[in-house]
Every structure is written in structure tokens, then in C-alpha cells.
C-alpha positions in Angstrom: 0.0 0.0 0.0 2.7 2.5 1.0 4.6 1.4 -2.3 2.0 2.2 -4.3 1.0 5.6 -3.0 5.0 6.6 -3.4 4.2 5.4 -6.8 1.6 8.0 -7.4 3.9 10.9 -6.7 6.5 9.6 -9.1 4.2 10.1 -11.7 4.7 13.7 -12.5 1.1 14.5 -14.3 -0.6 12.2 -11.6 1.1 13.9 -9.2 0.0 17.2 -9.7 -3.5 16.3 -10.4 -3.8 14.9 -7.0 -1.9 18.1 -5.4 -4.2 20.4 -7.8 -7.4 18.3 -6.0 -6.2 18.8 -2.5 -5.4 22.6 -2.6 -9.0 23.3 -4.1 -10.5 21.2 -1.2 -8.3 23.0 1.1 -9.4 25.8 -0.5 -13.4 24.5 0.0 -12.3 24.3 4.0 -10.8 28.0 4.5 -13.7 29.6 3.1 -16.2 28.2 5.9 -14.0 30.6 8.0 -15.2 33.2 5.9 -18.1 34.9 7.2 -20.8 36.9 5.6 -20.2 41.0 6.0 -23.1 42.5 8.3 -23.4 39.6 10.7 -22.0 39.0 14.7 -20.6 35.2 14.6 -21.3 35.0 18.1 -24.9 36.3 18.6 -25.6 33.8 15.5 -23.7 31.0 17.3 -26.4 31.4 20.2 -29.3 31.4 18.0 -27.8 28.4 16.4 -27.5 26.5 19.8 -31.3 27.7 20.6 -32.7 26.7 17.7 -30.8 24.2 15.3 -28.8 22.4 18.5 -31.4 20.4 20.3 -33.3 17.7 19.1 -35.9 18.4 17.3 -37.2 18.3 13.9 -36.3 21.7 12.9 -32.8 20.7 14.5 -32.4 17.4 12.9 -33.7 19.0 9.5 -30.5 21.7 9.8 -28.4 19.1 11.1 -29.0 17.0 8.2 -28.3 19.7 5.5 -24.9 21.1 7.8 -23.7 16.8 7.2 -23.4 18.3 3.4 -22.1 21.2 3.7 -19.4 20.4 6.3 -20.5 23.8 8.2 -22.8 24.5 11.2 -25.4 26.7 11.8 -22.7 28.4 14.2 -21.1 30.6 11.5 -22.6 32.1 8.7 -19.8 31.6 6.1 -19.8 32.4 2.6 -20.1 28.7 1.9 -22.7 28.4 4.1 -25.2 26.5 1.6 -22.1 23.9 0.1 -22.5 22.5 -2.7 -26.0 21.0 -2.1 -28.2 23.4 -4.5 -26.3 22.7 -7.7 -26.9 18.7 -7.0 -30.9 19.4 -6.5 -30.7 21.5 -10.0 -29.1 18.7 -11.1 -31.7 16.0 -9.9 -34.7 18.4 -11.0 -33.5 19.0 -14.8 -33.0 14.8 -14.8 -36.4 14.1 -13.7 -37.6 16.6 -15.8 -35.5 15.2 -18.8 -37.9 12.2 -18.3 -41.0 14.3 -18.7 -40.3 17.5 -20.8 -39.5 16.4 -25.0 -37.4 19.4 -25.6 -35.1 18.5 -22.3 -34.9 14.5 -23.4 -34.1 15.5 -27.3 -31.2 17.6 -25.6 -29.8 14.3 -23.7 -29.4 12.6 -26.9 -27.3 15.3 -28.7 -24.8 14.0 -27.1 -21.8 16.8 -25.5 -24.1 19.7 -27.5 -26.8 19.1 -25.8 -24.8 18.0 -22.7 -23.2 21.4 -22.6 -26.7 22.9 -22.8 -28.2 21.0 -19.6 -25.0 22.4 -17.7 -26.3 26.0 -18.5 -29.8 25.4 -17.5 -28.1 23.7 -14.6 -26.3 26.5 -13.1 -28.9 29.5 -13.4 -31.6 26.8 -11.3 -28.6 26.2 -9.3 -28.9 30.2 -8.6 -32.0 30.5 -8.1 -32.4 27.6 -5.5 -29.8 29.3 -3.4 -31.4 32.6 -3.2 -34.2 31.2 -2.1 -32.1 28.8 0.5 -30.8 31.8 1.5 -33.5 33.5 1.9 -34.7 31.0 4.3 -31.7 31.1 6.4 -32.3 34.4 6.8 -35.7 34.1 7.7 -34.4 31.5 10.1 -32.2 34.4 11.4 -35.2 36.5 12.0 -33.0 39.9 12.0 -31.0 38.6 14.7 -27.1 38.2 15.1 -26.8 41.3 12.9 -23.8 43.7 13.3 -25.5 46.7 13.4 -29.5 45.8 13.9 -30.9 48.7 12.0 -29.3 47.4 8.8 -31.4 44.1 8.2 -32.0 45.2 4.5 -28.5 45.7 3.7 -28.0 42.6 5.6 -30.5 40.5 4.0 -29.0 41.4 0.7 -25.3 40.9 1.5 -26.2 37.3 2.8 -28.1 36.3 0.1 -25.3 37.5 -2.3 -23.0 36.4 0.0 -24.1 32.7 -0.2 -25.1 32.2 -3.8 -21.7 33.6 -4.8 -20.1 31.1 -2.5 -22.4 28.4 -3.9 -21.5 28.9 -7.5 -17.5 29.4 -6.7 -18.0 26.1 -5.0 -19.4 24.6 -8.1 -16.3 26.2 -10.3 -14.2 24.5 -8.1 -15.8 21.2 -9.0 -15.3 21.8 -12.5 -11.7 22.9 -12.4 -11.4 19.7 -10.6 -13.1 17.2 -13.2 -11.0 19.5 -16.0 -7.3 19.6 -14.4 -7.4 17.4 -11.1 -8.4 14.0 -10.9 -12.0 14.0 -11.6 -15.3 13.5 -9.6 -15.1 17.3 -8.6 -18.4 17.8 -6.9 -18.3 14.4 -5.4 -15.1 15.2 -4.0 -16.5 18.4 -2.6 -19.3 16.6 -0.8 -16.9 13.9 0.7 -14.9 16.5 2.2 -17.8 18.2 3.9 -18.9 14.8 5.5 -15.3 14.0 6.5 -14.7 17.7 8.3 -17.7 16.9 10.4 -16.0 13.5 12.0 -13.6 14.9 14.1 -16.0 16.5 15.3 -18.4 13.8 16.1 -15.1 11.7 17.6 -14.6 14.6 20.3 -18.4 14.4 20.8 -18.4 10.5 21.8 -14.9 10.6 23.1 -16.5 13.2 25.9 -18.7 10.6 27.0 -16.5 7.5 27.1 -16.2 6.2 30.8 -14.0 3.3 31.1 -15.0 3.0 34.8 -16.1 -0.7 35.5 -19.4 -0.6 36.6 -20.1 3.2 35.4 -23.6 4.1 35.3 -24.0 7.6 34.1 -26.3 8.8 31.6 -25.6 9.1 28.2 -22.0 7.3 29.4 -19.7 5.4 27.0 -18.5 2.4 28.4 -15.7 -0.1 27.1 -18.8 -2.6 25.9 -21.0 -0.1 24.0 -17.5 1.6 22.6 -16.6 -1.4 21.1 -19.8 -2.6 19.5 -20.0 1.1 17.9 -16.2 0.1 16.1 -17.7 -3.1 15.3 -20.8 -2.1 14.0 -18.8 1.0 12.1 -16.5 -1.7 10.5 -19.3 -4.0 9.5 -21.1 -1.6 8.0 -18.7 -0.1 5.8 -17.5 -3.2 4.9 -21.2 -3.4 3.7 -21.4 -0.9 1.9 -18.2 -1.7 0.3 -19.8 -4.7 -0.8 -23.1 -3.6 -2.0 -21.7 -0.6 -3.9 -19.3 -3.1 -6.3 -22.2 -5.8 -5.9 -23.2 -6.7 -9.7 -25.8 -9.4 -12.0 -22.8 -10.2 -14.5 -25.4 -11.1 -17.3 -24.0 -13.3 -20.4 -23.5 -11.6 -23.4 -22.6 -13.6 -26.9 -21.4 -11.5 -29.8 -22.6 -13.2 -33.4 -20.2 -13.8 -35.8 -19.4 -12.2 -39.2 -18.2 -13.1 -42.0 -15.7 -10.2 -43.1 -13.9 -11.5 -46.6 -12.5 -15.0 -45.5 -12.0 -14.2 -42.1 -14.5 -14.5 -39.7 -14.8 -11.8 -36.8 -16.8 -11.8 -33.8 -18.2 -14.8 -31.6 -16.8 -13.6 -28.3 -18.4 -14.0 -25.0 -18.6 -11.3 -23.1 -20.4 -9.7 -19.8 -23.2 -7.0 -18.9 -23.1 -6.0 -15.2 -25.9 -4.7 -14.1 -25.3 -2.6 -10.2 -27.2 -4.5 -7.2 -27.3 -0.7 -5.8 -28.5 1.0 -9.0 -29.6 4.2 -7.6 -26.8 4.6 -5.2 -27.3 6.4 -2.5 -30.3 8.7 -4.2 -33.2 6.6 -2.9 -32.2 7.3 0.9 -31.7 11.5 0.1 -35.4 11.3 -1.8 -36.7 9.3 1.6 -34.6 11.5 3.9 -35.7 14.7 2.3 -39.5 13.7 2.2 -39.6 12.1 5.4 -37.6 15.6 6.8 -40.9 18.1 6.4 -43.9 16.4 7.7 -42.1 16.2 11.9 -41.4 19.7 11.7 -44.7 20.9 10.2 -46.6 18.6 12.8 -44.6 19.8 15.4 -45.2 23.9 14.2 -48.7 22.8 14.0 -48.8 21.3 17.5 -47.0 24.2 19.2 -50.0 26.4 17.8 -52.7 24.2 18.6 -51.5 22.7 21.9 -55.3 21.5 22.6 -55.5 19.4 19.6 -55.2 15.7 20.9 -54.5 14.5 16.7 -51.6 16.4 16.5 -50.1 15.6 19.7 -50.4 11.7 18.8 -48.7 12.5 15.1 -45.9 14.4 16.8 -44.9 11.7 19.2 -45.5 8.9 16.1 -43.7 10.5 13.4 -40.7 11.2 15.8 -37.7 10.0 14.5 -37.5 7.1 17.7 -40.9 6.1 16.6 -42.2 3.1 15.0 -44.5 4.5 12.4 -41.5 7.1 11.4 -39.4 4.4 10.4 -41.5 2.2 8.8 -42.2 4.7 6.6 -39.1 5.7 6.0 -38.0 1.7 4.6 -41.3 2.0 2.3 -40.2 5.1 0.9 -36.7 3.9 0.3 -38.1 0.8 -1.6 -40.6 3.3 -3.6 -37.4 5.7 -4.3 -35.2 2.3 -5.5 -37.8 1.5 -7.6 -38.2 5.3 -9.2 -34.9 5.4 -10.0 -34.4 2.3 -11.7 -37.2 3.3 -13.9 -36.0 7.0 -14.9 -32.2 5.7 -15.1 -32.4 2.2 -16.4 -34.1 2.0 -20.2 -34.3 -1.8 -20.9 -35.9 -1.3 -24.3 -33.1 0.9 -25.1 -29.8 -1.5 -24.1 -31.6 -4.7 -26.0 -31.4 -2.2 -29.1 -27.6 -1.0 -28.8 -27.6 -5.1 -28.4 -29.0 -5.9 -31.3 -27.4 -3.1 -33.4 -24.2 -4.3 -32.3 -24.9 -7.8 -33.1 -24.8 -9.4 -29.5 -27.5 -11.4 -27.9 -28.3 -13.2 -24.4 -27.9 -16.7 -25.0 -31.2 -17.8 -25.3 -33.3 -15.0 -25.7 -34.6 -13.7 -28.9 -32.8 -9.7 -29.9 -35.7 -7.4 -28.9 -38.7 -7.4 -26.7 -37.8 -10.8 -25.1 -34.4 -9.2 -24.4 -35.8 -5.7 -22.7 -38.4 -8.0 -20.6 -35.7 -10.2 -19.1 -33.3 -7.5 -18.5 -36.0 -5.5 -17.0 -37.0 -8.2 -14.6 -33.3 -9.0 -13.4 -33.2 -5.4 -13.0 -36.4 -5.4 -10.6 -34.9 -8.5 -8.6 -32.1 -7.3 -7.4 -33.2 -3.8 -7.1 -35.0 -5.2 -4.6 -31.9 -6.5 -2.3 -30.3 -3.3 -3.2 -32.7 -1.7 -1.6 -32.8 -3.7 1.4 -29.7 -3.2 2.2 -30.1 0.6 1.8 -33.0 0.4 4.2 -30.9 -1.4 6.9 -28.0 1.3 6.1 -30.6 3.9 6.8 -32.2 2.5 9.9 -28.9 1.7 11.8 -28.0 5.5 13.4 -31.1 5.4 15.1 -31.1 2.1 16.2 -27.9 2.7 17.7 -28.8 5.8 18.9 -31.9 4.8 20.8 -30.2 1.3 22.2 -27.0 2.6 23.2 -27.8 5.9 24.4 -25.7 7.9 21.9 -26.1 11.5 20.8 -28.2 11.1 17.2 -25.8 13.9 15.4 -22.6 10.9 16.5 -24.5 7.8 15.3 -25.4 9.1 11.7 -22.0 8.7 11.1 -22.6 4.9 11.3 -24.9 5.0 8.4 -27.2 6.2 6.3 -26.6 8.5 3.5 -23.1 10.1 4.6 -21.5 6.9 4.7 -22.7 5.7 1.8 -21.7 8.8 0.0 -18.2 8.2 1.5 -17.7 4.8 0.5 -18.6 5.8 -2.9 -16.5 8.3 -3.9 -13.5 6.8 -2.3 -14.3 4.0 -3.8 -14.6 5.6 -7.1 -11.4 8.2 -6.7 -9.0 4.7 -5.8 -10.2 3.6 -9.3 -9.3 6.5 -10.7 -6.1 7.0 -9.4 -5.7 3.3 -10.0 -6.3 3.0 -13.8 -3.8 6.1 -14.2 -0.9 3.8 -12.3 -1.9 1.1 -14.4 -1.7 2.9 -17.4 1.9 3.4 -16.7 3.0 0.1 -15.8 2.7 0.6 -12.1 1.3 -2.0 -9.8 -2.1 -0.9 -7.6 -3.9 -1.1 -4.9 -4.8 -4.8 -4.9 -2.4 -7.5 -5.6 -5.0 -8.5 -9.0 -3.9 -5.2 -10.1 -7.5 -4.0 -10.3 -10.3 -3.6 -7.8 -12.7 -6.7 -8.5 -16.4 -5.7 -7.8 -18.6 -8.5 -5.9 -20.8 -10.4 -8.6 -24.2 -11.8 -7.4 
């Protein structure tokens, strides 16, 4: 392992790709210390700690946007809103591209109509963060300012403020797909989650009491802190595993008949991804299932008579049955959605046919889409179990063991999975460019082998 990272800075363009990465991400980092003109950091840290610091809905709903953008509510930095709103712009015009003619037509113009999409992507992306940032100011409510008889100049320097950070933050990710090592925005995300660990360490390191026969409340003792490094190992190892799981399906070129030599004939493989959608079934669920708590409890806090939505607020609470129950089903339903707006069966048993391969055994065509489709829908299925069990875990753990929520998402759900991912995918990429060159990687094989179900 050490050989081969040595190896990497050997490599003179490799080297400086991965140097190029790292000082954009450093540069990612500093500007969180950056704050937003008009504004007193410490009268918005106390709001922060009033409002977005205990656990509530509306706390756990900014907690679970600050796991993205590797800030806090504490500061109101120039990066403040990460790089969050150009991924929903992204998301929306792909949906849309599913429904609107003139946005599909543009998907199949190929880098035209690519580079097209990328504009529309990054004026949504604007206007999404204004109105973020309106919100967070909103959320502000005129306090923590500088000078409190300024709000307008305020509210304007803010929302500048933010969705000039945002769309920096998004020119970063494209000088790093163009000159560093690729996967820009992916990288960016990664490096938000990551900056939150240390802090979620010194969190549970706070309550560790090695003590035998330590009582405490909320205490951390040597049995529970080593089922939380077991259960952190297993369940990356999982996700490991279900991100390079494939269905290798059998793929037989026909032959042709080129002069006198024949060409063609070869057997070959189609792998289709146990985890198709990634880790964007569990956003959709965690975003949907985010509104309906904190409405209920706004609702309740108005109405405090109203028995109906006393009983919702205490079900749909993140600790309670019903919550999470709905929250598998909705995973499943998201699996499912994205399968169908990603994966176009009838379109791969064409490029088959039109490239002369076939699956043993099936006829080239509609026999071909409808058995592709259904080994899609199996294993979807198990993908999507596993994503639900991902999901569930940081509140299992945090309810059984006692353990501050904000520590155990850090042993699942959809940071974790995000993490895996892109590491995943950057050793790959750093891989295939040692390869390329004759130099040995990461595994022994020389390649990273995927799981194959």
C-alpha cells in the first residue's frame, strides 16, 4: 500500500492532479471561516445553539443539511449552503428530462446538448440558493446582525453572499473534473462529511467512561465503545460490498463473416449494479420524510389542545415506529423510481442488437428488454434492502445505546454511503492512471474486482 501511494507521486502529471485536488478542497475548507459581512458570529452562534442544537425536527432537518455542507449553523460563512443546491438543480432537470420532450431531445445530442443541460443547470442552481438563502435568513429572523438597524443591507449581503459562495464552490468542482483528478463535486461533498467527523469523535470521546461498573447517563462504556467500532466496521465493509455488488449477465457477440476471415463470436459480460440508484433513494426518503415532523410539530405548538396532532408528533418522531417504517417503504418506492428514470431496458436490448450481441437464449428485442427489465427489478429489490438497513442503523444505535443522534449518523445512512462511494470511485481513478503506466495498484490483482451476485 505505502509502495504504491510513493508510486503515485512519481508520476509527474498524476502527481500534480492529486496536489491540484487537494489545494481546491483545502481551498473548500478555509472559506467556511469566511463569514458573511453585516453579521455577529457570536450572537448567530447562540441562535444556532437555541434553535438548530437540540433535538428536534427543525434541528435534525438543519443538522441533516450542515452533514453536506461540512458547516454549522454556528457561522454564517460564505459557503454556508455547500454544494447542495447545484446537486438538487441537477436532480430536477434529470427528472424533468424524463418528462419534458425538448429536455430529453437535448440528452441525446450527445456533448451539444450536454453542454446545454450544464447552462440550465447553473442558473436553477442560482436560483435555488437565493431562495435557501432566503430561508436562512428568515431562520435568522433579523438577529445576530452587526448593526441591527441594517437588516436590508444585511439580507442582501447574505443572500449574495451565499449564492456567490455556492456557484464558486461549483467552479471548483469543474476545475477539478477538468485539471485534477476528476469526480469534482463528489469530492467536494466527501470532504464536507469528513470535516464533520472529528468532530463527532470529540463528541463521543466526551462521553467514554472506562470505569467498571459506570452508570451515568448518556456514558460510553468499554462494551457499547466497542460494538460502535464493530458495528462502524461492518457496516462499511457493507457498503463496500453492496456498492461493487453486480448481476454479470451473459453476453454472446454473433459472428461475421468479413472476406475470409471471420470476426466476432466472443463472450462477453453485462453487469448490471445490485445498488443502482446509489445512495439517491435514501436522500429522496430523507428529504421527504424531513418536512412532515417539523410541520406537525409547528402545528402542535399552535394548537397545543389538539389531541390529533399531539399523537402525530410523538409517532412521526424520529424514535418512533410508524417514522421508520415509513421511511424503509419510501426507500423501496425511491429504489424502484430510480431504476425506472435511469435504467431504459428497451433501449440496451437495441444498442444489443445493433451491435450484433445477444443473451444466450433470448430472442434480440422485446424478449431481451423484458428479461433485463425483470433481473433489474430482482435485485433492485436487495439493493434496496440493504439501503433500508444502512438507513435505519444511526437510530437504532442511537436509541439502544444511548448515543447523541448527530454521533450515530456517522454509522450509516446517507453520509457513509456517499463516503464509500466516492473513495471507492477516486481509488479507481487513481488506479487505472498507475496502471496505465505500468505501475502496480492497490490490490495485488492489479484491479479492484467488484462482488458479482
Amino acid at each position: 500500500m505505502l509502495a504504491t501511494v510513493f508510486n503515485i507521486f512519481k508520476i509527474r502529471d498524476l502527481r500534480n492532479k492529486v496536489l491540484f485536488t487537494l489545494g481546491l478542497i483545502t481551498i473548500y475548507r478555509v472559506g467556511f471561516h469566511i463569514p458573511v459581512p453585516c453579521f455577529d458570529q457570536a450572537a448567530i452562534k447562540a441562535i444556532a445553539e437555541s434553535r438548530g442544537g437540540s433535538d428536534t425536527p427543525l434541528g435534525r432537518a438543519a443538522e441533516y443539511m450542515q452533514m453536506f455542507t461540512g458547516g454549522t449553523l454556528d457561522n454564517s460563512s460564505l459557503f454556508g449552503l455547500g454544494i447542495m443546491p447545484y446537486i438538487t438543480a441537477s436532480i430536477i432537470l434529470m427528472l424533468l428530462g424524463e418528462i419534458i420532450p425538448a429536455l430529453k431531445k437535448l440528452r441525446q445530442e450527445g456533448q451539444t446538448g450536454y453542454k446545454k443541460i450544464q447552462e440550465y443547470t447553473r442558473y436553477l442552481t442560482v436560483l435555488i440558493c437565493v431562495i435557501q438563502s432566503l430561508m436562512v435568513m428568515k431562520l435568522l429572523g433579523g438577529k445576530g446582525l452587526t448593526y441591527p438597524g441594517m437588516y436590508g443591507r444585511a439580507l442582501i449581503m447574505g443572500v449574495g453572499g451565499m449564492t456567490a459562495g455556492t456557484v464558486f464552490l461549483m467552479w471548483l468542482g469543474e476545475q477539478i473534473d477538468e485539471y485534477g483528478i476528476g469526480n469534482g463535486i463528489s469530492l467536494i461533498i466527501m470532504a464536507g462529511i469528513i470535516a464533520r467527523m472529528p468532530w463527532a469523535i470529540a463528541r463521543l470521546y466526551e462521553k467514554v467512561d472506562l470505569t467498571v461498573g459506570a452508570s451515568a447517563a448518556g456514558a460510553v462504556g468499554l462494551d457499547k465503545l466497542l460494538f460502535l467500532v464493530a458495528s462502524f466496521v461492518f457496516v462499511v465493509a457493507g457498503a463496500i460490498l453492496i456498492t461493487q455488488g453486480q448481476r454479470r449477465i451473459p453476453i454472446q457477440q454473433a459472428k461475421q463473416m468479413r472476406g475470409r476471415r471471420v470476426y466476432g463470436g466472443q463472450r462477453h459480460y453485462l453487469p448490471l449494479r445490485v445498488n443502482h440508484g446509489g445512495v439517491m433513494p435514501i436522500i429522496f426518503a430523507s428529504s421527504f420524510m424531513m418536512f412532515p415532523p417539523v410541520i406537525i410539530r409547528q402545528l402542535a405548538q399552535r394548537f397545543p389542545a389538539s389531541n390529533v396532532l399531539a399523537t402525530l408528533d410523538e409517532t412521526l418522531g424520529r424514535e418512533g415506529y410508524t417514522y421508520n417504517v415509513l421511511y424503509v417503504v419510501l426507500i423501496f418506492l425511491f429504489a424502484y423510481f430510480w431504476v425506472t428514470v435511469q435504467f431504459q431496458p428497451k433501449e440496451m436490448a437495441k444498442n444489443l442488437r445493433d451491435a450484433g450481441s445477444f443473451i444466450p437464449g433470448l430472442r434480440p428485442g422485446r424478449r431481451t428488454a423484458d428479461y433485463l427489465e425483470s433481473v433489474m427489478t430482482r435485485i433492485t429489490y436487495y439493493g434496496a434492502a440493504f439501503l433500508a438497513i444502512i438507513a435505519v442503523v444511526p437510530t437504532l444505535v442511537a436509541n439502544l445505546l444511548d448515543i447523541d443522534w448527530r454521533v450515530a449518523t456517522f454509522l450509516g445512512g446517507t453520509g457513509l454511503l456517499i463516503v464509500v462511494s466516492v473513495s471507492l470511485d477516486l481509488v479507481q481513478k487513481i488506479e487505472a492512471n498507475l496502471l496505465m503506466r505500468s505501475y502496480d495498484g492497490f490490490s495485488e490483482a492489479g484491479r479492484i474486482k467488484g462482488a458479482y451476485a
